[in-house]
MDTraj code that builds the backbone (N, CA, C; nanometers):
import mdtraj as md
import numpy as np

residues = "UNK UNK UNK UNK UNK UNK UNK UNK UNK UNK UNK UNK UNK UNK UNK UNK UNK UNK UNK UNK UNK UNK UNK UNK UNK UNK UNK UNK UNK UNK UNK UNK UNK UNK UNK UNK UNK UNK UNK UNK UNK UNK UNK UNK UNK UNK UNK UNK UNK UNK UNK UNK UNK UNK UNK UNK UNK UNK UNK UNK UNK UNK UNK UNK UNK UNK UNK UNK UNK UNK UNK UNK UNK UNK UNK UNK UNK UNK UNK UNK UNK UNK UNK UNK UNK UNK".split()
xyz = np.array([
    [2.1478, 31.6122, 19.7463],
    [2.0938, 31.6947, 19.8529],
    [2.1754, 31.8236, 19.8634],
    [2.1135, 31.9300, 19.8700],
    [2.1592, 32.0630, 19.8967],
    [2.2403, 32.0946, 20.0428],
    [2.3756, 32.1226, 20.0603],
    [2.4000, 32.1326, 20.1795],
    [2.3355, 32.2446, 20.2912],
    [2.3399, 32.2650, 20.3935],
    [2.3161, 32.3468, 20.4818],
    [2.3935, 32.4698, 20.4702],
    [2.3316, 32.5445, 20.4446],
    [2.4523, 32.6729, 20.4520],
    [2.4723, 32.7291, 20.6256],
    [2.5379, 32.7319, 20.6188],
    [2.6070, 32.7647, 20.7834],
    [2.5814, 32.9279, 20.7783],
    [2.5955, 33.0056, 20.9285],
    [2.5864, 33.1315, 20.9012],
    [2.7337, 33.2103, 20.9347],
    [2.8457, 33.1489, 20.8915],
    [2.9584, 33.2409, 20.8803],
    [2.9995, 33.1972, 20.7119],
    [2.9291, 33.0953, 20.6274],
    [2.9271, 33.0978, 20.5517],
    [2.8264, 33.2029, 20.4603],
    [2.7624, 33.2567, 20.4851],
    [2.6482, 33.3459, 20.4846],
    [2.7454, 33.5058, 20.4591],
    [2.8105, 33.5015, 20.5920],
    [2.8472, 33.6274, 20.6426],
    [2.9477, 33.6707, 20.5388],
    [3.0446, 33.5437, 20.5271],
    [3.1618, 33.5438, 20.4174],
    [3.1346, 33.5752, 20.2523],
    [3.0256, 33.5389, 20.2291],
    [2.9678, 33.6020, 20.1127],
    [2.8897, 33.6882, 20.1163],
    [2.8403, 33.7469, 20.2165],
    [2.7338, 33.8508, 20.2094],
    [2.8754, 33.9779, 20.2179],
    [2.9657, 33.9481, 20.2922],
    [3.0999, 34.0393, 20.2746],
    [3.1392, 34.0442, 20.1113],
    [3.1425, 33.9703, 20.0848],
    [3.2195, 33.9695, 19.9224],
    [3.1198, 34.0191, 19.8034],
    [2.9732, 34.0897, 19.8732],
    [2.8873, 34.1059, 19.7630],
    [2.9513, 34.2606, 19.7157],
    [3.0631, 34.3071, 19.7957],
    [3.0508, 34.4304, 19.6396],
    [3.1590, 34.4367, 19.6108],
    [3.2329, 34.3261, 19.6036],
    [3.3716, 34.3015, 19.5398],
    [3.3153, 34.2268, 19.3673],
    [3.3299, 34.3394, 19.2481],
    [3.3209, 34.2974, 19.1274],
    [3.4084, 34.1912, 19.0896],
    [3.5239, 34.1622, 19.1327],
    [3.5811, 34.0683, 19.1102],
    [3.5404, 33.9392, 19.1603],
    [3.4756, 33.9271, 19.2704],
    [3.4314, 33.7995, 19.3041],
    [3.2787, 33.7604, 19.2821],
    [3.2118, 33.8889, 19.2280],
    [3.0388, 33.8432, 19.1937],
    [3.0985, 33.8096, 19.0149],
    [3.2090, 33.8474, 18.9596],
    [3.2578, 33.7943, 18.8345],
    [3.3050, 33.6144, 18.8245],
    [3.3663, 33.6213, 18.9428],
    [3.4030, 33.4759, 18.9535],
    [3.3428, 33.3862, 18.9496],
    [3.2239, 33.4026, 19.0340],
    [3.1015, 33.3300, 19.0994],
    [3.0226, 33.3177, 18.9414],
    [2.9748, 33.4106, 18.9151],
    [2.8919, 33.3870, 18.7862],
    [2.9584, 33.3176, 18.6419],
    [3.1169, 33.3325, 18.6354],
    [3.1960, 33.2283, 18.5578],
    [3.1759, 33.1063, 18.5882],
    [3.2146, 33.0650, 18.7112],
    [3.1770, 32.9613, 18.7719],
    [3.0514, 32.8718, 18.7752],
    [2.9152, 32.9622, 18.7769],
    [2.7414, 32.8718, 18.7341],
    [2.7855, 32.8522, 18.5791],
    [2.8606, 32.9545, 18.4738],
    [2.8171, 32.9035, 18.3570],
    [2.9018, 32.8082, 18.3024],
    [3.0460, 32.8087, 18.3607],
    [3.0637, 32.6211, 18.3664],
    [2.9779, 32.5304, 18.4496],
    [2.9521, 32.5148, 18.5731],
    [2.9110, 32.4575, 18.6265],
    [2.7789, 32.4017, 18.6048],
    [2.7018, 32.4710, 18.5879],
    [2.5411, 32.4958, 18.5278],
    [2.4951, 32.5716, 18.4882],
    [2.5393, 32.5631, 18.3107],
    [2.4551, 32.6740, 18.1940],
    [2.3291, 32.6728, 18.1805],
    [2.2608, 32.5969, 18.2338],
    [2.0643, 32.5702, 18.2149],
    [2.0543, 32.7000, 18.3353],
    [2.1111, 32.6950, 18.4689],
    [2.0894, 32.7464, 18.5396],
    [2.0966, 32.8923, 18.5144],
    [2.1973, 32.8978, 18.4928],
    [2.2582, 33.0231, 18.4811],
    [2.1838, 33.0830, 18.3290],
    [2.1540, 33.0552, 18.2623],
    [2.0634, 33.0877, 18.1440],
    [1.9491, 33.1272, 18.1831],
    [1.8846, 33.0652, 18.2592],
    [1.7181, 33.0553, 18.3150],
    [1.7016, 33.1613, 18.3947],
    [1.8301, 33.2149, 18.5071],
    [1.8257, 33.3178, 18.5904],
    [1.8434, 33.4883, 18.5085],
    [1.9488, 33.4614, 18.4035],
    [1.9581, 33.5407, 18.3181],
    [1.8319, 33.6100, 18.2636],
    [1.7407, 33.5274, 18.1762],
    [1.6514, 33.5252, 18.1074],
    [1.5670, 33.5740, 18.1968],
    [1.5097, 33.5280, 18.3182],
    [1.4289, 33.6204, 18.4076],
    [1.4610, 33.7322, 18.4298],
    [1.6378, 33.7949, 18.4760],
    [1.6262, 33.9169, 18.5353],
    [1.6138, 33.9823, 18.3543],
    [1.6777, 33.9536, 18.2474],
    [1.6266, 34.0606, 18.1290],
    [1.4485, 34.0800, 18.1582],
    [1.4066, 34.0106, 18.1729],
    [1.2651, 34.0109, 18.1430],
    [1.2135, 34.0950, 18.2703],
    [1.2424, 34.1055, 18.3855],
    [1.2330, 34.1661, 18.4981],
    [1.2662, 34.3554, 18.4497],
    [1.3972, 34.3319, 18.4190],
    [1.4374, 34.4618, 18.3548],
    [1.3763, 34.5396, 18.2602],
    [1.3550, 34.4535, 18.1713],
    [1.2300, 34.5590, 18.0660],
    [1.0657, 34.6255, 18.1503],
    [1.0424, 34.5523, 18.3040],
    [0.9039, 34.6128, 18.3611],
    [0.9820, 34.7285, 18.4421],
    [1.1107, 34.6929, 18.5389],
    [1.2295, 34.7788, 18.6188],
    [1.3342, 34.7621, 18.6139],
    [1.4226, 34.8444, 18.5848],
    [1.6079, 34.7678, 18.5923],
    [1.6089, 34.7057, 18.7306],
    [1.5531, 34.7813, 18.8339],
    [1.6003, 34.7582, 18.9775],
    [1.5635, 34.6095, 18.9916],
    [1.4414, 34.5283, 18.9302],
    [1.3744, 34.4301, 18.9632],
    [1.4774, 34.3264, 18.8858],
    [1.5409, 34.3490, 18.8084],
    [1.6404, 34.2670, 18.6852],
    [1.7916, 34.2528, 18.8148],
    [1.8326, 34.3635, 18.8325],
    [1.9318, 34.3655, 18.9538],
    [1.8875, 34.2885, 19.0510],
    [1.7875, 34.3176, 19.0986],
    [1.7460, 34.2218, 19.2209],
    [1.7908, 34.0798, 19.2273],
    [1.7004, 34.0508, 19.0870],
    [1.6969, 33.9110, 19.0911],
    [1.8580, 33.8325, 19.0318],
    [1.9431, 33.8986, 19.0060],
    [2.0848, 33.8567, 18.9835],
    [2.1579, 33.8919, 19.1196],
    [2.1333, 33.9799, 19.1630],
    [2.2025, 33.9752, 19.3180],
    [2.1365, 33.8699, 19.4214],
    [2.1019, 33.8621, 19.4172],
    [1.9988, 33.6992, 19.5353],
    [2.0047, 33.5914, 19.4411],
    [1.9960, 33.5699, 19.3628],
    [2.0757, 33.4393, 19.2914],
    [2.2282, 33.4128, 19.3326],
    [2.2891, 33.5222, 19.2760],
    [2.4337, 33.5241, 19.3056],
    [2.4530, 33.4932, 19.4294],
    [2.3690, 33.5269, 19.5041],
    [2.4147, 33.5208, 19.7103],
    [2.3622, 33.3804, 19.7355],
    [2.2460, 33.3366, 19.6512],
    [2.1641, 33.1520, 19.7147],
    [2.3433, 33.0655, 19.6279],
    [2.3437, 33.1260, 19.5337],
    [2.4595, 32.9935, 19.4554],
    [2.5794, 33.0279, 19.5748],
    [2.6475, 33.1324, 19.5306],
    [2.7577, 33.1268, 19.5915],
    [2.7801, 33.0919, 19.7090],
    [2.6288, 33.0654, 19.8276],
    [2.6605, 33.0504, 19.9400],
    [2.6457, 32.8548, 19.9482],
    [2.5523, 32.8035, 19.8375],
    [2.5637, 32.6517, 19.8473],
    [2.6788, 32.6429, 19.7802],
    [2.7536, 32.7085, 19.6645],
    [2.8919, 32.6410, 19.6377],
    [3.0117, 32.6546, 19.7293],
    [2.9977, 32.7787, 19.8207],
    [3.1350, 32.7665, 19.9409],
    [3.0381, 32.6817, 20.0384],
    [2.9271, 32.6461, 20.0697],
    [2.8752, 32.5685, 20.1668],
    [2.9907, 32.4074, 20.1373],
    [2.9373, 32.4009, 19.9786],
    [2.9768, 32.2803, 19.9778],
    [3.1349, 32.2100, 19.9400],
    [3.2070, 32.3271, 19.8988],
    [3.3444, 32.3162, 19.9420],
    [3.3770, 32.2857, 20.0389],
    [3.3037, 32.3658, 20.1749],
    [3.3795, 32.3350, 20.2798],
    [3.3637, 32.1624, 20.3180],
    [3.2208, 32.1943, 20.2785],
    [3.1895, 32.0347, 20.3389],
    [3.2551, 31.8843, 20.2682],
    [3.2860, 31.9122, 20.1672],
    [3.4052, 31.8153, 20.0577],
    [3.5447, 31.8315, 20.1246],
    [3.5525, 31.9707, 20.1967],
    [3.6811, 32.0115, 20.2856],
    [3.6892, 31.8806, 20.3751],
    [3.5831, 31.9071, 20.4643],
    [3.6021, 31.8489, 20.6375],
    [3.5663, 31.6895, 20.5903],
    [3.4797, 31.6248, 20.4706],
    [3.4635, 31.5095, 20.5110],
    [3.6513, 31.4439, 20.4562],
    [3.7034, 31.4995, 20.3609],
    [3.8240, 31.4626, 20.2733],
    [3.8832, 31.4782, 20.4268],
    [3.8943, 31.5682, 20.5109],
    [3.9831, 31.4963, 20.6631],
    [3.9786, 31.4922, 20.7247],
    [3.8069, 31.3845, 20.7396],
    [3.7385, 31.3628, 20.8572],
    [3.7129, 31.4120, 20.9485],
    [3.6702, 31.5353, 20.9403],
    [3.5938, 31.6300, 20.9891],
    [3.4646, 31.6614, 20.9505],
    [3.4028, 31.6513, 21.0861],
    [3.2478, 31.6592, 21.0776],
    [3.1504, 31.6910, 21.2204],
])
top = md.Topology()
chain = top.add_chain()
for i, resn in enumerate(residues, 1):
    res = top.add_residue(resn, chain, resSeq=i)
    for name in ("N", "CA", "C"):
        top.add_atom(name, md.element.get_by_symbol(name[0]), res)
traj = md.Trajectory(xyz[None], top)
């Protein structure tokens, strides 16, 4: 099950979207984590890009913001249950 993303979890990455160093991290991170994924999103925005670049950007920036906000969602939540917090 997909966790809930909270909205200061939201806020905390919607802050970090124009730090290159951390939209670098994040996307290291899907292609260990999940190369199908991260392949499949790829492959759309090229294909997006050859009709508009802007539409190819798009769709890698709102990917980047849905992952990164279920992977700190779900840190935290591996956080609070590891010390019983909930």
């Amino acid at each position: 099950m997909l966790p809930t993303v909270s909205v200061e979890v939201i806020s905390e990455v919607l802050s970090g979207a124009g730090d290159q160093e951390k939209i670098r991290a994040s996307w290291e991170e899907m292609i260990k984590a999940n190369p199908a994924l991260f392949t499949c999103i790829t492959e759309i925005a090229v294909r997006e890009s050859l009709k508009e670049e802007i539409r190819g950007e798009m769709i890698l920036r709102g990917a980047m913001l849905a992952w990164e906000s279920l992977r700190v969602q779900d840190e935290i939540d591996e956080m609070n249950r590891e010390w019983g917090v909930e």
